[in-house]
Legacy VTK file of the C-alpha trace (Angstrom):
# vtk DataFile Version 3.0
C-alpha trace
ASCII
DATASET POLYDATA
POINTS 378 float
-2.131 30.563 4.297
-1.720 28.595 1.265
1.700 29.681 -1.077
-0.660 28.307 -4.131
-4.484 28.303 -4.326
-6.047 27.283 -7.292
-10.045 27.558 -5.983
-12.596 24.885 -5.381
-13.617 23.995 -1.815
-13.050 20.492 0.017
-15.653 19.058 -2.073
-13.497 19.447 -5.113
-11.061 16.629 -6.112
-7.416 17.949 -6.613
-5.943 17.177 -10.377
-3.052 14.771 -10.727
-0.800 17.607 -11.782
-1.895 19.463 -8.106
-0.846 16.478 -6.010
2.574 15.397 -8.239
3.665 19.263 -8.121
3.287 18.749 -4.429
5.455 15.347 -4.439
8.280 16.881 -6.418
8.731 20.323 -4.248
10.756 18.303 -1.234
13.274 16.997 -3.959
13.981 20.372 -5.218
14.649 21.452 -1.845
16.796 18.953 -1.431
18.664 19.597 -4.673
18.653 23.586 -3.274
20.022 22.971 -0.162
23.058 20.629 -1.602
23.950 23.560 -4.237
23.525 26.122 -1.471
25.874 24.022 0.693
28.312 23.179 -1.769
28.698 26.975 -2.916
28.828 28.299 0.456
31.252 25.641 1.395
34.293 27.305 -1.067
34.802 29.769 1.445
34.039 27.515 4.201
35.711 24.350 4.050
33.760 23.031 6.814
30.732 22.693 5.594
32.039 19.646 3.155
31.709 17.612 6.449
27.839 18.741 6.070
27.163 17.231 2.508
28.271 13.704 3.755
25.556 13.623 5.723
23.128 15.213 3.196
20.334 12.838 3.489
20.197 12.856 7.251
20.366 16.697 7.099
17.289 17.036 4.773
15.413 14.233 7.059
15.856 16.162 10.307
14.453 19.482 8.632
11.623 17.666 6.992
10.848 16.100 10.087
10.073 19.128 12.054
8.571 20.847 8.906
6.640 18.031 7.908
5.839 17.562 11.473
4.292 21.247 12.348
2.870 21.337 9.429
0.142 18.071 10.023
-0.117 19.477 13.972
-1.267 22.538 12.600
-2.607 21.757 9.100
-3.637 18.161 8.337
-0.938 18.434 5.780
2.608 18.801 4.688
5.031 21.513 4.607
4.759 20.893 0.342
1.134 19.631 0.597
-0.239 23.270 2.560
1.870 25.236 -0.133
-0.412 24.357 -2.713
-3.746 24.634 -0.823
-3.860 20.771 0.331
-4.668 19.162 3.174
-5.349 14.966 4.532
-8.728 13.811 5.195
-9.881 10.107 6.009
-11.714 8.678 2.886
-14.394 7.373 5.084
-16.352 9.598 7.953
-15.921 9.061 11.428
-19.193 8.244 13.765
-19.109 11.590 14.934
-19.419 12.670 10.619
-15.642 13.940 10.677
-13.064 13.793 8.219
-9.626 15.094 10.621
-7.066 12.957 10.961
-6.364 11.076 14.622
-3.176 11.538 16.216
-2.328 8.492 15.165
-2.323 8.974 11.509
-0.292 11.843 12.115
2.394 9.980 13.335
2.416 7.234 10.684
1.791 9.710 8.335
4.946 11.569 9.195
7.176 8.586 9.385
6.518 7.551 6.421
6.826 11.100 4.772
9.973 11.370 5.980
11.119 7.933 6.495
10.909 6.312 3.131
12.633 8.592 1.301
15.361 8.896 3.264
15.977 4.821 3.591
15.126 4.682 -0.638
17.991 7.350 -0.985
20.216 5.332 1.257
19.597 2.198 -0.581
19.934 3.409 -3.765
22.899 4.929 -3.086
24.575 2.253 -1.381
23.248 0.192 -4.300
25.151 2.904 -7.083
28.104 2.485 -5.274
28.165 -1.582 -5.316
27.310 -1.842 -8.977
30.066 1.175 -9.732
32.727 -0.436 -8.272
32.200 -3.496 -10.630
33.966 -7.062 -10.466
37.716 -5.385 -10.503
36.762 -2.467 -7.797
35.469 -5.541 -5.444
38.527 -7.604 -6.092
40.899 -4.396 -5.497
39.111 -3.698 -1.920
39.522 -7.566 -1.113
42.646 -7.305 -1.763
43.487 -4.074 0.161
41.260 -5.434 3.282
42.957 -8.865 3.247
46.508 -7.151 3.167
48.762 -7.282 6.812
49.766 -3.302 6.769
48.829 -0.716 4.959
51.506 1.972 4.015
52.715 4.095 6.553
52.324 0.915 8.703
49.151 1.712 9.681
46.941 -1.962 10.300
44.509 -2.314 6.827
40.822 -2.760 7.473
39.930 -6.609 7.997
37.682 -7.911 5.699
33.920 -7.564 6.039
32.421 -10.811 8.500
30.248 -13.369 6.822
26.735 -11.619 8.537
27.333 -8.386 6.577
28.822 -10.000 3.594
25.922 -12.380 3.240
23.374 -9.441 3.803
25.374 -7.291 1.313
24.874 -9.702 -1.697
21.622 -10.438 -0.821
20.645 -6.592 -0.715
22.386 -6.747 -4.185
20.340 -9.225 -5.392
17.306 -8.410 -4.234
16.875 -4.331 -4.683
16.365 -4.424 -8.436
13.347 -6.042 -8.205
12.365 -4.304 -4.432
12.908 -1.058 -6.380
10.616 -1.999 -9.375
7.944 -3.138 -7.040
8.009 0.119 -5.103
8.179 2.390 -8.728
5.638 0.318 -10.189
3.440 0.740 -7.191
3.675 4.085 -7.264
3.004 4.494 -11.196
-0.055 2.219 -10.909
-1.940 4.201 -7.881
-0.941 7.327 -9.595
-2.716 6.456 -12.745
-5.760 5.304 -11.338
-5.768 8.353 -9.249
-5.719 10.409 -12.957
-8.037 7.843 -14.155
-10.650 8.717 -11.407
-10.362 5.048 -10.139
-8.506 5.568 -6.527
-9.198 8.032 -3.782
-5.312 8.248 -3.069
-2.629 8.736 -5.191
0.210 7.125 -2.898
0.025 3.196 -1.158
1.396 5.290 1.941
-1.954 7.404 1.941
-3.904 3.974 1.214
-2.829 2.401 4.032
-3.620 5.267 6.565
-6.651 5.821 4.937
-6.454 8.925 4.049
-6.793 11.117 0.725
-6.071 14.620 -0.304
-8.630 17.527 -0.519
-8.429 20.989 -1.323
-8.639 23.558 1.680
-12.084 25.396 1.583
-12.039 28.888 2.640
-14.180 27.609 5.966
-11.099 25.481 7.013
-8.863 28.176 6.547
-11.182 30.390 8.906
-11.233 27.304 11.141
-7.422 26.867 11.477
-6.532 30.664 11.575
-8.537 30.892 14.692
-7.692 27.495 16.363
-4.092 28.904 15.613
-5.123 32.313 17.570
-6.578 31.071 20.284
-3.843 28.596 20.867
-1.437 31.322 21.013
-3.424 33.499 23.092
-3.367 30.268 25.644
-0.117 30.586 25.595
0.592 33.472 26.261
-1.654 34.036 28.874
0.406 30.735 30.433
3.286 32.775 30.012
2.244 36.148 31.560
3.263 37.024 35.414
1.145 36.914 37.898
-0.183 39.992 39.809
2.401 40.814 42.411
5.192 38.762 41.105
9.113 40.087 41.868
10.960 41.686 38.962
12.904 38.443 38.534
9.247 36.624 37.606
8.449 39.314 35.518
11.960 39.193 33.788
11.839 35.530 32.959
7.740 36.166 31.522
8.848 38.693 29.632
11.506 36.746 28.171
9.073 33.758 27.204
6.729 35.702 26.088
8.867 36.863 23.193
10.828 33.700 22.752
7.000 32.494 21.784
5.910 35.404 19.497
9.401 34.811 18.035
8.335 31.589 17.076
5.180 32.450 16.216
6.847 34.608 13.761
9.039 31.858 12.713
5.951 29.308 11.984
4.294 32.336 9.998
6.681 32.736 7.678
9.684 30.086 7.441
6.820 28.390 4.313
7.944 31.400 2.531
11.473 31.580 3.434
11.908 27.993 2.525
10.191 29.026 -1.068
12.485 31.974 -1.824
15.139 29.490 -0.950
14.135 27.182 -3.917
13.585 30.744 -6.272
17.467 31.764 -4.761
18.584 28.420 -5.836
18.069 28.822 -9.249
18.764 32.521 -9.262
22.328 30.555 -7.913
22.465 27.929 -10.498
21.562 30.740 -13.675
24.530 32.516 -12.525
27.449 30.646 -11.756
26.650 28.199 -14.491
26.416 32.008 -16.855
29.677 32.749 -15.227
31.363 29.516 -15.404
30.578 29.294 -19.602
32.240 32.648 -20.134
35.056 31.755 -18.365
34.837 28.704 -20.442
34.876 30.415 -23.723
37.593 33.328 -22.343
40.151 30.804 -21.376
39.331 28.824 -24.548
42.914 28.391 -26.541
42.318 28.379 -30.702
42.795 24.781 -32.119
46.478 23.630 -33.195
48.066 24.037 -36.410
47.541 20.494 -38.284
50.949 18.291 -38.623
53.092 19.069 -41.490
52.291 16.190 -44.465
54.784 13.067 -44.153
57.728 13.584 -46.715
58.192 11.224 -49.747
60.697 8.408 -48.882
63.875 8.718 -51.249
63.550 5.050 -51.560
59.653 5.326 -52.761
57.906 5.393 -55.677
58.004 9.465 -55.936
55.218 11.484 -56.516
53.901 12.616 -60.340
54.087 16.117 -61.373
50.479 16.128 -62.234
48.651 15.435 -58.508
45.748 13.899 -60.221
48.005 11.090 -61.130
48.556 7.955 -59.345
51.566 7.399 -57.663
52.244 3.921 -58.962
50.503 3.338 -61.803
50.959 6.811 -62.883
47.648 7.108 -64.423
44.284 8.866 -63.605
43.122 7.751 -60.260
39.846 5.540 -61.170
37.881 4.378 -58.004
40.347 6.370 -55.592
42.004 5.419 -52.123
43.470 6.710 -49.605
45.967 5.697 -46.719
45.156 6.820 -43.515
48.761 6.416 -42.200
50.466 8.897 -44.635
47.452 11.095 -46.037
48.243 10.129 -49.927
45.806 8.845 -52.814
46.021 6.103 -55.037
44.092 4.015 -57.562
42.322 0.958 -55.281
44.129 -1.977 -56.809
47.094 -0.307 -56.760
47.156 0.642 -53.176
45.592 -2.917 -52.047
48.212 -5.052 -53.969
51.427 -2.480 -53.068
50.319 -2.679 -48.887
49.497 -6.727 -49.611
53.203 -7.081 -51.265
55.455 -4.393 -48.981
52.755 -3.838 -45.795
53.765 -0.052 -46.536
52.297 3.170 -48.260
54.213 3.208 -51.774
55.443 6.935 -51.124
56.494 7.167 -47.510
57.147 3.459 -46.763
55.344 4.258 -43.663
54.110 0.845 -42.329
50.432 0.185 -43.386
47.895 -2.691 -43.217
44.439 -3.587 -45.475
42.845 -1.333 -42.305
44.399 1.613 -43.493
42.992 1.800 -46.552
39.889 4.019 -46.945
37.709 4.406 -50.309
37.243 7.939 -51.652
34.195 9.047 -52.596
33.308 11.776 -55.500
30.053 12.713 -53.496
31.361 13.072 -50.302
34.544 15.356 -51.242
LINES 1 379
378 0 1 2 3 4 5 6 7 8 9 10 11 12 13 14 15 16 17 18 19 20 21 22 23 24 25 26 27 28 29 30 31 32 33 34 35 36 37 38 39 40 41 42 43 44 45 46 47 48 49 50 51 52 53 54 55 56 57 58 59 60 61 62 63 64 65 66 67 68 69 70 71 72 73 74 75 76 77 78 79 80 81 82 83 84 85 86 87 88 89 90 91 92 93 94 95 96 97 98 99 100 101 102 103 104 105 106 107 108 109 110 111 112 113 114 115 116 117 118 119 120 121 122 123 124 125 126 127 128 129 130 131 132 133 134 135 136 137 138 139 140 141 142 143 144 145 146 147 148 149 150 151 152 153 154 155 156 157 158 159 160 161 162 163 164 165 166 167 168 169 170 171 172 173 174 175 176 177 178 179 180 181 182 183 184 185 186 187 188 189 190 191 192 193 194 195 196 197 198 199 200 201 202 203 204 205 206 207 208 209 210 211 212 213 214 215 216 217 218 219 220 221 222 223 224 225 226 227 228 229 230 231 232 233 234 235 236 237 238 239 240 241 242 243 244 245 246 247 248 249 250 251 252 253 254 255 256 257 258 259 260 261 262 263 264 265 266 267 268 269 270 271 272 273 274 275 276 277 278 279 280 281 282 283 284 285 286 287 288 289 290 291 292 293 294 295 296 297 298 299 300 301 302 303 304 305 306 307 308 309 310 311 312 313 314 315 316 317 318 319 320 321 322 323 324 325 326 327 328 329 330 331 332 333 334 335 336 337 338 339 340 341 342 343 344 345 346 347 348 349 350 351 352 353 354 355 356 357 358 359 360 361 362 363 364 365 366 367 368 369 370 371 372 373 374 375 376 377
């Protein structure tokens, strides 16, 4: 049964936002089951030695997901959760639309497969391009180095095979990586545009396309589903006359298989709540981390006293409105930055030109350091 069913039968073309809300469920899963991991692993410093090997992690689960999921359902684990299911565009002779066996393999592969090599590459590509001109330099110059502290042997440099492949994956991925994103965007808007029966190259090239589940293929997989069980089952049962030892080990496959009967029931679900648990996660410790933020918050520092006058200065006027030098009214004011006091423009630029100093502290000072004033923006 279908987590999401919006209606329509397999007649009925799914909408673009049906079959992209299917795409993007897998990601979040991933991005659930990296949180969940890295939370769990606080307590459990163990687990770290899990999220190095994310990707592989996520491709192993997907792959038997994925995998009972088009044995059982002509679709994915993300592709059933929203009522979906793979169909050959064109009829067979027999006037079916199932998939062969064989599309269910290279439909899985690539399901699985792609991602996981594009998150490798990219990856590997982020950390090339991060390390930059001086990060390369500083790891050819630890790898061509005779010891390493602690006098352990440093890592010899990388062969010219690998080298040579590295620089051309460098080169090339930019524009493999626009190729396969612009791809993707062009099938998908046809697909919206009503001009492509697949939204994907991957489901192009198998021939396949996406349809909604009608209630009749529901009816039709819940009782393949039963009757394979019941087969089974019945394979499983003892025969008449059979020692307690036979009956034993029946008994004990027969509910290792309703176990995971159980198990392919309901683990659609389980992985769902995960997702919902996720966020429930994420809402809470980033809620808990911002009031410990703001608790452990210190108030902002006193500002430094002012600089004090230089015996040796001009002196400050009586009246602060005054300029320093010329002891006038300030006209078109000025400040420098260095000590914090105003003067008339002219003044200021000719005293810092003459003395390279503010006129009251003798603080040194350049042209820089001199900042107009403003009667509008005071």
């Amino acid at each position: 049964m279908s987590f999401v069913y919006l209606g329509g039968d397999d007649t009925t073309k799914p909408t673009y936002f049906e079959v992209c809300a299917a795409d993007k469920l897998v990601p979040g899963l991933k991005a659930a089951a990296v949180y969940i991991i890295s939370v769990l692993s606080q307590r459990t410093p163990w687990l770290h030695r899990v999220l190095a090997y994310e990707d592989e992690v996520l491709a192993a689960l997907m792959l038997l997901v994925d995998g009972h999921s088009l044995l059982t359902s002509d679709a994915t684990f993300a592709e059933a959760l929203y009522g979906l299911r793979r169909r050959t565009i064109s009829k067979t002779a027999h006037g079916k639309d199932t998939m062969s066996s064989r599309q269910r393999l290279m439909g899985l592969v690539l399901q699985v497969g792609l991602p996981y090599l594009k998150s490798k590459a990219d990856r590997l590509y982020k950390l090339q391009i991060e390390a930059g001109p001086l990060g390369l330099a500083l790891q050819q110059a630890a790898r061509s180095s005779t010891s390493a502290p602690g006098g352990q042997q440093a890592a010899p440099p990388l062969p010219w095979p690998p080298r040579q492949l590295l620089r051309a994956f460098m080169t090339t991925y930019p524009y493999l990586h626009a190729l396969y994103e612009g791809t993707s965007f062009v099938y998908q808007l046809a697909y919206l545009l009503g001009m492509a029966e697949a939204h994907r190259p991957a489901l192009h090239v198998l021939g396949l396309q996406l349809a909604r589940v009608s209630a009749q293929d529901m009816a039709d997989m819940a009782r393949n589903k039963t009757a394979w069980r019941t087969a089974q089952l019945a394979r499983a049962a003892a025969q008449p006359g059979a020692g307690p030892v036979a009956r034993a080990a029946s008994a004990l496959q027969r509910g290792a298989l309703r176990g995971l009967h159980l198990l392919s029931d309901h683990y659609r679900h389980a992985l769902i709540l995960a997702v919902f648990g996720f966020k429930a996660l994420e809402w809470w410790y980033t809620s808990a981390e911002e009031r410990l933020k703001i608790s452990m918050a210190l108030p902002p520092p006193d500002p430094p006293p002012p600089p004090k006058p230089s015996p040796k200065g001009v002196g400050l006027p009586q009246d602060t409105s005054l300029c320093p030098v010329c002891r006038r009214r300030c006209t078109n004011p000025a400040q420098i930055t260095t000590s914090g006091f105003v003067f008339c423009y002219p003044c200021a630029f000719s005293y810092i030109m003459d003395h390279a100093c503010c006129p009251v502290t003798l603080m040194p000072a350049t042209l820089d350091h001199v900042r107009k004033l403003y009667e509008g923006a005071v």
